[in-house]
Structure formats: C-alpha cells, structure tokens
C-alpha positions in Angstrom: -142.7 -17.5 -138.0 -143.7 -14.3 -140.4 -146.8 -15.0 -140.2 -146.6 -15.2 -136.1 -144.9 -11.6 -136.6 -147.4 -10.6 -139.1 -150.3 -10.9 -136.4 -148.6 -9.6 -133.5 -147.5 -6.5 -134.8 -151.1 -6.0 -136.4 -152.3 -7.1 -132.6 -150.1 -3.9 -130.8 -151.0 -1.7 -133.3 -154.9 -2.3 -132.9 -153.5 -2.2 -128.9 -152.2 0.9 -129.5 -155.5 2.5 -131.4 -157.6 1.9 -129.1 -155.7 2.8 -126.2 -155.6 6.2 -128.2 -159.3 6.7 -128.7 -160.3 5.0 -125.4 -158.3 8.1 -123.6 -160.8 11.1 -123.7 -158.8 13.7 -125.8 -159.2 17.4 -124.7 -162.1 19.3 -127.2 -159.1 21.5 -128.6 -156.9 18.5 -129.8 -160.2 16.7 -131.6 -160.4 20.0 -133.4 -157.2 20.0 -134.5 -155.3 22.0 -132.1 -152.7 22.3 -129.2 -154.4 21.8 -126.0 -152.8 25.5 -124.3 -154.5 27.2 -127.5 -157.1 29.8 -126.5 -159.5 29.1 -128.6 -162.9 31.8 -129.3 -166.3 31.7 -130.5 -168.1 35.1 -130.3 -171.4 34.3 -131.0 -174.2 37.3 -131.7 -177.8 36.5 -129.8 -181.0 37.7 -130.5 -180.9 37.9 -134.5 -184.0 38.0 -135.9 -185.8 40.2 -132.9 -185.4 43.4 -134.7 -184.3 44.9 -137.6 -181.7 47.0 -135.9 -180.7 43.8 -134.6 -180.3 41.9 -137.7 -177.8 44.6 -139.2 -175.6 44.7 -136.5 -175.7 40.6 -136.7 -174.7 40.7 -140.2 -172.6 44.1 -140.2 -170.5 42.0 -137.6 -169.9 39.1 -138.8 -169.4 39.9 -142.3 -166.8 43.1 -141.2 -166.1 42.2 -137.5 -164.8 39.5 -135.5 -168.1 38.2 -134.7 -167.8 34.4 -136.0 -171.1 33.6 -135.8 -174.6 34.2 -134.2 -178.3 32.5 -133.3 -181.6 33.2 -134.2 -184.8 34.2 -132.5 -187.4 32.2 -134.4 -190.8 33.7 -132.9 -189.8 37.3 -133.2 -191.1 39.4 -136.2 -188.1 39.9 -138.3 -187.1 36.4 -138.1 -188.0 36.2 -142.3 -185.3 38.9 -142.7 -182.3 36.9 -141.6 -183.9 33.8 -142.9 -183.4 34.6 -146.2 -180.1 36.0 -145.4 -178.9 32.8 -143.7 -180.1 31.1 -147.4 -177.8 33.5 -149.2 -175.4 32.7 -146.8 -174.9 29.0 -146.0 -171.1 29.4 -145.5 -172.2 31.7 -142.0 -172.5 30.2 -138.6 -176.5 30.4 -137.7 -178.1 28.5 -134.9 -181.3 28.5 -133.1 -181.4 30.8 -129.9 -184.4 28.9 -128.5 -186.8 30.9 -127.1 -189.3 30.9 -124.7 -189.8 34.2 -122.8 -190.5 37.9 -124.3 -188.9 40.1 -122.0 -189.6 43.6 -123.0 -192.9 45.8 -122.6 -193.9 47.1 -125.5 -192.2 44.7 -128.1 -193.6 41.1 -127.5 -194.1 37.4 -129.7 -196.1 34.4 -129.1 -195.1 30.7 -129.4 -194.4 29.4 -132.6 -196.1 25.7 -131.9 -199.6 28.3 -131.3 -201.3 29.0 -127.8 -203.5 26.3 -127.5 -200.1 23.3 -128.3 -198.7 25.1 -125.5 -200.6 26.9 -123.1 -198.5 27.2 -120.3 -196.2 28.8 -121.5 -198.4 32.1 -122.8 -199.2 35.1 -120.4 -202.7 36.3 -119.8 -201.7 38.7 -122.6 -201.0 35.5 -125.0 -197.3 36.5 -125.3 -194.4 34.0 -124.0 -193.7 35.0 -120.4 -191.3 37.8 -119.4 -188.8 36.0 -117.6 -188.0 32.5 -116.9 -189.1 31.7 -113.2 -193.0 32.6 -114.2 -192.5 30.5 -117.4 -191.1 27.5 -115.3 -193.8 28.0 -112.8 -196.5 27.8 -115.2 -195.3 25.2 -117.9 -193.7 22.2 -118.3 -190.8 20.9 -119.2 -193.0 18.8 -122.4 -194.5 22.3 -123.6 -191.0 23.8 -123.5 -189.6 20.7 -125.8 -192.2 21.0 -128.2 -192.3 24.9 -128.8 -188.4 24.2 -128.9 -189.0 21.8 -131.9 -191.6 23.7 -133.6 -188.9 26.7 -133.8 -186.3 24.4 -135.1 -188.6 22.7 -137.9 -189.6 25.9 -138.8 -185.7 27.3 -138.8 -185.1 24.5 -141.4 -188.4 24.3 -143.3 -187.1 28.2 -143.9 -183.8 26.7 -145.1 -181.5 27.9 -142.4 -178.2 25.5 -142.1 -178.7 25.7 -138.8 -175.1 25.2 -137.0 -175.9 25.3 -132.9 -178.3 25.5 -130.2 -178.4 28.0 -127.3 -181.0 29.1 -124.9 -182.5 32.6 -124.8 -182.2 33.8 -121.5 -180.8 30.4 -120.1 -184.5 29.3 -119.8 -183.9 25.6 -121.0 -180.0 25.9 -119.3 -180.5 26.8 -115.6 -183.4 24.6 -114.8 -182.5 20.7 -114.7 -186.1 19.5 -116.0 -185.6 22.0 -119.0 -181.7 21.2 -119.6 -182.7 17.9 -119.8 -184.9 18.2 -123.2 -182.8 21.3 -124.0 -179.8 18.0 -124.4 -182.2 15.5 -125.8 -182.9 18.2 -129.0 -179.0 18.6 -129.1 -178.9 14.8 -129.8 -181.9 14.2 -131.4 -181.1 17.2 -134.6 -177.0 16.1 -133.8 -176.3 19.9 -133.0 -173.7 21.3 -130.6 -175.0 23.6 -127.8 -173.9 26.2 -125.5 -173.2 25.0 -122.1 -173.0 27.0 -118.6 -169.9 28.3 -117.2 -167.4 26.0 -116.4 -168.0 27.2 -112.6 -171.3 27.0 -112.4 -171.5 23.6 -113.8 -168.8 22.9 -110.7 -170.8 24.7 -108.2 -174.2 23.6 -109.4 -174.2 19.5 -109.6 -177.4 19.1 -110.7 -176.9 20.8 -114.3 -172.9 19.8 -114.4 -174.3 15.9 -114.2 -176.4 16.3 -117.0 -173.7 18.1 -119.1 -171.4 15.3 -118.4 -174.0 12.7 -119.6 -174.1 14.9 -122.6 -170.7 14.5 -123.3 -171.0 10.8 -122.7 -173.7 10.7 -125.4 -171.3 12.9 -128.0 -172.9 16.0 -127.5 -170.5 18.8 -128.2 -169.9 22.2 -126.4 -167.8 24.4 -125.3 -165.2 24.2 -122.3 -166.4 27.8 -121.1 -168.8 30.0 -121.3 -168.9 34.0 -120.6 -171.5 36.3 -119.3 -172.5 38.2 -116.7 -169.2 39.4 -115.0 -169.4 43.0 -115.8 -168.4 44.9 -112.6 -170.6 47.8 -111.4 -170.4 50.5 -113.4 -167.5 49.4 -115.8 -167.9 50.2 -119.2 -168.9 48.2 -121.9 -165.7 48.4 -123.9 -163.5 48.0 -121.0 -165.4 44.8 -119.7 -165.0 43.3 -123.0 -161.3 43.7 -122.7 -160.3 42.6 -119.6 -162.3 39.6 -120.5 -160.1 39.1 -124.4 -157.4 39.2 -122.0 -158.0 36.9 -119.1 -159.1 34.4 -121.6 -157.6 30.6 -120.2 -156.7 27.2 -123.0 -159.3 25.5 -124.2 -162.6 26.6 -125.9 -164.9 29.7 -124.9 -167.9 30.9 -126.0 -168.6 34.6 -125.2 -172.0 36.4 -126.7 -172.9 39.6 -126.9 -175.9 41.2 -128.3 -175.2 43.2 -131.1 -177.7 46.3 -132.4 -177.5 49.0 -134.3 -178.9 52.7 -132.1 -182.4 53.5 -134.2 -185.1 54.7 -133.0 -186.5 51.2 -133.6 -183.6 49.8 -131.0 -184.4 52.6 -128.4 -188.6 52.1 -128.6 -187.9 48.4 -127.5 -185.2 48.0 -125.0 -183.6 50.5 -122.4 -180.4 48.8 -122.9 -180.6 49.9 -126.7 -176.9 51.9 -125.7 -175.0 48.6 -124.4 -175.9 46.5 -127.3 -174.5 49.6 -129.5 -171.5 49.7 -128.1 -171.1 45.8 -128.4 -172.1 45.5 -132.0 -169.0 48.7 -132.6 -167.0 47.4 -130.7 -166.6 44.0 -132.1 -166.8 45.4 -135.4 -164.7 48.5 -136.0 -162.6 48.9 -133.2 -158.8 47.6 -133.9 -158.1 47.1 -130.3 -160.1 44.9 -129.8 -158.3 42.8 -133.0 -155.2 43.6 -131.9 -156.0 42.1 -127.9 -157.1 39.0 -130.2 -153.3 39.3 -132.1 -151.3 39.6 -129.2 -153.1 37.2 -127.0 -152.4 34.3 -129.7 -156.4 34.4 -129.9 -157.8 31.9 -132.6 -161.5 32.6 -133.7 -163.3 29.5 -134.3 -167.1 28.8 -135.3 -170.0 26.5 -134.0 -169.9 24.5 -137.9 -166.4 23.1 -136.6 -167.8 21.6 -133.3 -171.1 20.8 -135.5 -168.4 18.7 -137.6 -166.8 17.5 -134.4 -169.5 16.3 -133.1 -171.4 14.1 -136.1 -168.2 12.9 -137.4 -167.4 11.2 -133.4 -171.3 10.2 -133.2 -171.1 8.7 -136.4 -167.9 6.6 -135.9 -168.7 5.9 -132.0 -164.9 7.8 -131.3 -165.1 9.0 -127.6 -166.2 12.5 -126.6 -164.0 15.5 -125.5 -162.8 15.4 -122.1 -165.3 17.2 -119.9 -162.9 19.5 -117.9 -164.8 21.1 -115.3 -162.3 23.5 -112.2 
C-alpha cells in the first residue's frame, strides 16, 4: 500500500511539472520577475562607425544608463571597440548587422569582399544606401552570408558577442531577409531584437515568422521602440514621454549615441540628435529619476542570452509571445 502511495504521489507531482512548463510562461517571469514589471533594455547602435561614436558608446554605458550596445563590424573603427569589448567581457556587445552605408561622404564595403557578395555592393563598391535598393539588387543568400562573415569576424576578434540586431531594419522588415536574419539567431543561439509589438500585429507576414522563432526558443523582447518622435518635439522631451508611457513586460528602446566632433558633424547631418541622446542618457538625473519613480528595472541582452540557451538546452518551452 506505501508503495501504491509512493508512486502516485511521484505520478501528480511529475503531473504537476509538466503542466507548469507546458504553460508558456510570460518572458518577465522566465527571467525572474513579476509579470506587471517594466522591464528596460537601452541598447546603443552604431558602435564601431566612428570614433565619436565609440566614446559616447562606452562614456554611456560605463557612466550612464545605457545597459548595453551593438556593433557595426564593416565600419573603420570597428578594431577600437573590439579590443574594448576584450577588456570588457562583463559589457553587453552584440552584432548590429549591417548591410547598407547610408551616408555620403563616410562609406564601408562588405566584410565577406565584393566578389562573395556582389549584389549587395553599389556601383561605387560600397554596401547600398538604404535598404529597398539593397533588397532589389541582392538576395536573401548574399545577405546571410555577409551576416556570418561579420559575426565570425566579431568573434575571431574576441568579442562575447551578447545579441543580434539589424542596422537599419534591413534583415527585420523584409520576410525573405527576417527569415535568415532568425535562422543566424538559432544557428550562433543568440537573442535578437524583434519589431514593435504593433507592427508584428499589423504586419502578419513578419509577426508569423517571429512566432515560429519563439517556437524554436529564440529569445527577444516583448517591445520594441523607435520612430515615434512627433514633429518637431525635442530630443529630450521624446525620450521622456516614452520612459513614461513605458507598459509590463520587456522593451528594447535604442538610441544612437555620439559625441559633437568635428568627426560626428563631417559624417552625418543628424550629428546634433545623436549628441543629445548620448547626454541625455548619460548625465542627465531626470532622466534616472523618470527610471526611479516609474519602478523602471534596467536589464541587459546577456540575461535573455542566458534565457534563451539554458531553455534550448533543456527543451523548457519558450516565453509567451504576447502580441496586442
């Protein structure tokens, strides 16, 4: 009769496991927290494009709230926050994937070389200027393996690298490109940035392939922000309202942090904007204090890294894909 016992109470308590793991469990509680917690990853783009760029990147996340940031691998000063990112395991640097060079008089090449990936370089033999001439004139294979070439090389240069995102949404916006853009998130086990929540609603054809990402343990965030600047507001303002409007849940936000040089203002006419971001989320105590009062917590990319190898390794079921 013990032994009858014995067995049925190991029975419901295996019963009850799996009834707990076979629930999909919000991306806030697998991280360790309540599920109304708003939760914040402020992520830095475009290190390595510039130097300017690179001390506002580290200036911000070593003083600021700036918790971590991703790195252009083709651009020139890419070396300079290498090394940094050696000397610094313990930061939070990904690999902004890139495949366009937007400005005029400032431009890099692919890393995989022209003639691996031809259609993706201009008649000038730079990476396109925006992504609707590089999509019109590539493929979707040329884009996976210059997006390989810049992650081997971001670890051959010993870069922990933490995250993936997509410079200029170039591998995000376009379903043939998200599709490899996912398959490289598997394949190196990295979390990525996704859309915004609404414009994986509104857009089907990208939110399906982010929910078969989820499926296959891929980790990202709930939300993403960008873009929804009003006319005319000012930088610091925008920032605000959007610190406090933040919902539960996890959000990524990235901004574009550089130091005003003379280098800074010969590349980019926006050279003023991307000041005022890298101050802004480095010195100014309002902005800490919105974080304070909001019940804020900062988080980084290495904890959904963790997230997401320790649930690939065990087979435990993905975060709950909550879309509006």
């Amino acid at each position: 009769m013990t032994r009858k016992v014995t067995l049925l109470a190991a029975v419901l308590a295996m019963t009850a496991v799996f009834a707990a793991t076979s629930t999909a469990a919000t991306l806030n509680e697998l991280l360790g927290y309540k599920p109304d917690q708003k939760l914040l990853i402020i992520n830095a783009d475009d290190a390595g494009m510039c130097h300017s760029a690179n001390m506002a990147v580290i200036d911000a996340m070593e003083n600021g709230v700036v918790t971590g940031a991703t790195i252009m691998v083709p651009c020139p000063w890419f070396p300079e926050i290498a090394q940094y990112a050696r000397e610094h395991s313990d930061k939070d640097l990904g690999v902004h994937l890139t495949h366009t060079s937007e400005w005029s008089k400032y431009r890099w090449g692919p890393v995989a070389g022209k003639a691996a990936v031809p259609g993706l370089v201009d008649t000038q033999g730079y990476l396109w200027g925006d992504d609707e001439p590089m999509w019109a004139h590539a493929t979707p294979d040329e884009a996976e393996k210059e997006a390989r070439a810049q992650l081997d090389r971001a670890l051959a240069f010993g870069i922990d690298v933490t995250h993936l995102d997509s410079h200029m949404g170039a591998m995000q916006l376009n379903p043939a490109y998200l599709e490899r853009y996912v398959k490289l998130a598997e394949e190196y086990d990295l979390p990525l940035r996704a859309g915004p929540r609404a414009m994986m609603a509104s857009r089907p054809e990208l939110g399906t392939i982010f929910k078969r990402a989820r499926e296959a343990g891929v980790v990202f965030p709930d939300d993403l922000i960008y873009g929804r600047r009003k006319e005319n507001e000012p930088v610091d303002v925008y920032w605000k309202r959007v610190l406090h409007s933040l919902e539960p849940g996890v959000t990524e936000l990235y901004i574009h942090p550089n130091v005003a040089t003379p280098e800074s203002k010969a590349i980019t006419g926006t050279w003023d904007d991307r000041d005022q971001e890298y101050r802004l989320f480095t010195t100014d105590p309002e902005v800490r204090q919105i974080i304070k009062d909001q019940g804020i917590v900062l988080i980084h990319y290495r904890q959904l890294r963790d997230l997401q190898r320790s649930l690939r390794k065990t087979g435990s079921p993905p975060p709950d894909l909550r879309l509006p």
